[in-house]
C-alpha positions in Angstrom: 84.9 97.4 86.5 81.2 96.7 86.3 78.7 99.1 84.9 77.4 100.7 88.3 81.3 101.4 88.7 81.0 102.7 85.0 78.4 105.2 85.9 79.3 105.9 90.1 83.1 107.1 88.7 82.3 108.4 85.3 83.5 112.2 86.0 86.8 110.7 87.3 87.0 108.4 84.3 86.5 111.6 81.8 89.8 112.8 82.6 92.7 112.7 80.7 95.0 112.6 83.5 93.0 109.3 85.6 90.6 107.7 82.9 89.7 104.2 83.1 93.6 103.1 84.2 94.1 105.9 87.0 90.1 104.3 88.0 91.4 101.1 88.6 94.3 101.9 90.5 91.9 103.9 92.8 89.6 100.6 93.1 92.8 98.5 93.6 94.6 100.8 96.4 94.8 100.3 100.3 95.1 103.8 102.1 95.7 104.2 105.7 94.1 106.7 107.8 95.6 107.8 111.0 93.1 109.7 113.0 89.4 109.9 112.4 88.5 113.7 113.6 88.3 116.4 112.0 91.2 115.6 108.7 90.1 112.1 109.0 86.7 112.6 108.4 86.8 114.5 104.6 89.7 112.4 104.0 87.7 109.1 104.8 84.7 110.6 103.0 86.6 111.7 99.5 88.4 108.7 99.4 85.5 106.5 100.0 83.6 108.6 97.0 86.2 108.4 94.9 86.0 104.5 95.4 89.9 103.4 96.9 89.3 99.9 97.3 90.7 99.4 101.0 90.3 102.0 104.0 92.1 101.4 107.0 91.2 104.2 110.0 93.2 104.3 113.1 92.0 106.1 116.0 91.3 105.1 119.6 88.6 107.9 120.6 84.9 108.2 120.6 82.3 110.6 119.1 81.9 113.7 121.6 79.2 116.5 120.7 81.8 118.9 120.4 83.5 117.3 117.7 80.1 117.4 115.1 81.2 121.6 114.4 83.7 120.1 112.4 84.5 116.6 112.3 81.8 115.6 109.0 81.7 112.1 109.0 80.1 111.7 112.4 76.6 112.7 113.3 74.5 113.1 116.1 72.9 109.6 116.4 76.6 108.5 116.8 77.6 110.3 119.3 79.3 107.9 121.8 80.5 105.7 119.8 84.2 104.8 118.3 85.2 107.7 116.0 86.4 104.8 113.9 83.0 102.6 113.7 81.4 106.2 112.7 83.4 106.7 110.0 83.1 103.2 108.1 79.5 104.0 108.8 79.8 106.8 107.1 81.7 105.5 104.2 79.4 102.4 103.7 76.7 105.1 103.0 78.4 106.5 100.6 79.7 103.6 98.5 79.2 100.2 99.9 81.7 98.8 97.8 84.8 100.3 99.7 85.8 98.1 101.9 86.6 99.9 105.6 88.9 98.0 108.9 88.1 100.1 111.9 90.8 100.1 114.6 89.7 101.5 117.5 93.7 101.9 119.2 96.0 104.5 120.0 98.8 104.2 116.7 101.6 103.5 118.0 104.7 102.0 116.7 104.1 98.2 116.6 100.5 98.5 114.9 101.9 101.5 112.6 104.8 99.1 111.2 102.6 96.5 110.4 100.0 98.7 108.9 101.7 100.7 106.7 103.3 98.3 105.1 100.1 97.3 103.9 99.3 100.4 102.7 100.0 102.0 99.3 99.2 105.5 100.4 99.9 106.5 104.5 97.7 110.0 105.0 98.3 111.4 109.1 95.2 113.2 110.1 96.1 113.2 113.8 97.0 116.0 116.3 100.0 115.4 118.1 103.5 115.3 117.3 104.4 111.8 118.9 102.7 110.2 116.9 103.3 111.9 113.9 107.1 111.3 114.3 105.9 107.2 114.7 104.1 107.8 111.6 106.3 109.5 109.6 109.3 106.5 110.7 107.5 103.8 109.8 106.8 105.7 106.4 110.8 106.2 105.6 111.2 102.5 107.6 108.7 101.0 104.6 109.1 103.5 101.6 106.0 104.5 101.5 104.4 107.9 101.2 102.7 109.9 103.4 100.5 113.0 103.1 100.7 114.6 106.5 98.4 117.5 107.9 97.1 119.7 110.3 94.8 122.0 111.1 94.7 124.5 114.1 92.9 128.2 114.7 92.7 129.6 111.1 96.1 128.2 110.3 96.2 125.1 108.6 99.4 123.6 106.8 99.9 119.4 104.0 102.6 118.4 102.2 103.7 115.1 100.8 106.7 112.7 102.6 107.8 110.3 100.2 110.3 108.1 100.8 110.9 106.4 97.7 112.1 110.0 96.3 115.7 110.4 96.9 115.1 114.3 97.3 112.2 113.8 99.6 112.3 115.0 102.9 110.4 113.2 105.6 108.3 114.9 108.4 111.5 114.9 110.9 113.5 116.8 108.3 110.9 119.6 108.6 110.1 119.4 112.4 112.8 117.6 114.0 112.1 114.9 117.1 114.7 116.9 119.1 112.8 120.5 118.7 110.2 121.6 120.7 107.2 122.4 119.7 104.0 123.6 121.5 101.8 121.3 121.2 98.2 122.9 120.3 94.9 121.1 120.6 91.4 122.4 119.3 90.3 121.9 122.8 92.2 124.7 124.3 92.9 126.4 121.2 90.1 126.3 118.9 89.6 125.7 115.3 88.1 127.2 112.4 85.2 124.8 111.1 85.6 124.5 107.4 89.5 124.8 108.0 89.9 120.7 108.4 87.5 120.2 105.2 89.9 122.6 103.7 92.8 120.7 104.3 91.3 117.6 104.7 89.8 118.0 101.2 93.9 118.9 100.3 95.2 115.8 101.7 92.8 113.5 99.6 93.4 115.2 96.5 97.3 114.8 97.1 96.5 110.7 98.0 94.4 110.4 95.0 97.0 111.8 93.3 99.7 109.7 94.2 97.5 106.5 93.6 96.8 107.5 89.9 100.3 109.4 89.1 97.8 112.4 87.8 99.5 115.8 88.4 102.2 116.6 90.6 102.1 116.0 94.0 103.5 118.0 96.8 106.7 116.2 97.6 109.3 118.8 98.6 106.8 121.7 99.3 104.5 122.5 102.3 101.2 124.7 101.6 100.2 126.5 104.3 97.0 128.4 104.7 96.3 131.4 106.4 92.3 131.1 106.9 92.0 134.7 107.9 92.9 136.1 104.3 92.0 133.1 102.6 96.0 132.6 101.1 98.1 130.3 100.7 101.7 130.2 101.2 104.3 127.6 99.5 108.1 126.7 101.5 109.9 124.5 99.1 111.3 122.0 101.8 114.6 119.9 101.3 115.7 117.2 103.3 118.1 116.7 105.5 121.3 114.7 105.7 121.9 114.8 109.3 117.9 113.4 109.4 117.8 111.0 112.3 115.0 109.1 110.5 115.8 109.6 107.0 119.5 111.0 106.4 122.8 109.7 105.9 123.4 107.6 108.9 119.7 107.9 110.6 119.5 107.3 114.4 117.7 104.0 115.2 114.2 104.1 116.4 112.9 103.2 119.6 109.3 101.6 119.7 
């Protein structure tokens, strides 16, 4: 660690539970970002501050105006172009010492294997269930965990997936493939402004905190918010054994 680092992550190194050690597992850690809207972006921007070493963001759309009520990272200069290139802009203004790989695709199951098991820390910022059910298999496929949320009206909901726990449950334990769900986009539906930097700001804590072993995570537990009256509302959340990702005899996935 040189001495800029000394001085840019000095609040982090002052406590107890991260310190120099939980630092340098931050500097040494590759996190993948899957979406780069309105999660994505204080995700991106927290982690980047906080100094993780690698960022990968996945997301095949461009800036629009409509996003910039919400989505933090981009701005209006940027409008137009990929949400991803916005974001390691973003990031590099920040602190030009993380290093950022933009991938301007749709994550699907191919790329998602091969990224995640690059990655340390998996955090799903997108906004559709497809692909959070790819995400979340090629999680439990690797062992690695993932901090999944979402974000909708004044309603917001993160936990923590991890695989390697043996009393984890994965995202398909909690909403199975086979249910139907309506699926909800801030298009149609709307969304609270400062709900994603809510949650957002939730699901970097919970990566940071995974990275550095500092508190406990939310493994087991989804928080959900209620943005009307401001409370929160914890659902301890078991998993599964007829999973068919992560139980007993899991179904095999299709690509």
């Amino acid at each position: 660690m040189t001495d800029d680092d000394l001085l840019r992550y000095s609040r982090h190194i002052l406590l107890n539970e991260i310190g120099m050690e939980g630092q340098e597992r931050i500097l040494a850690a590759r996190v993948l970002i899957i979406g780069a809207g309105g999660l994505g972006s204080p995700v991106a921007l927290y982690l980047g501050s906080a100094g993780v070493g690698h960022i990968t963001v996945v997301d095949d759309d461009t800036v629009d105006m409509t996003n910039l009520q919400r989505q933090v990272a981009h701005t209006m200069d940027r409008v137009g172009s990929p949400k991803v290139r916005s974001i390691q802009a973003a990031i590099a203004q920040l602190n030009p010492g993380v290093e950022v790989t933009a991938i301007q695709q749709r994550a699907e199951a191919v790329l998602l294997s091969q990224l995640v098991a690059q990655a340390d820390v998996v955090v799903d910022c997108c906004d559709n269930f497809a692909t959070r059910h790819a995400i979340n298999a090629a999680c439990v496929a690797q062992q690695k965990p993932l901090v999944s949320g979402a974000a909708i009206r004044f309603d917001g909901q993160v936990s923590v997936y991890d695989a390697r726990d043996a009393l984890s449950p994965c995202y398909a334990c909690v909403f199975p493939p086979a249910a139907t769900f309506e699926e909800t986009r801030c298009a149609t539906m709307g969304v609270f402004a400062p709900l994603v930097g809510i949650i957002g700001s939730l699901q970097a804590a919970e990566a940071l905190k995974l990275i550095t072993g500092a508190g406990r995570p939310l493994t087991g537990r989804l928080l959900m918010l209620d943005g009307r009256a401001m409370e929160f509302t914890e659902v301890r959340i078991s998993r599964h054994p007829a999973c068919p990702v992560c139980g007993t005899a899991p179904a095999p996935q299709t690509a």
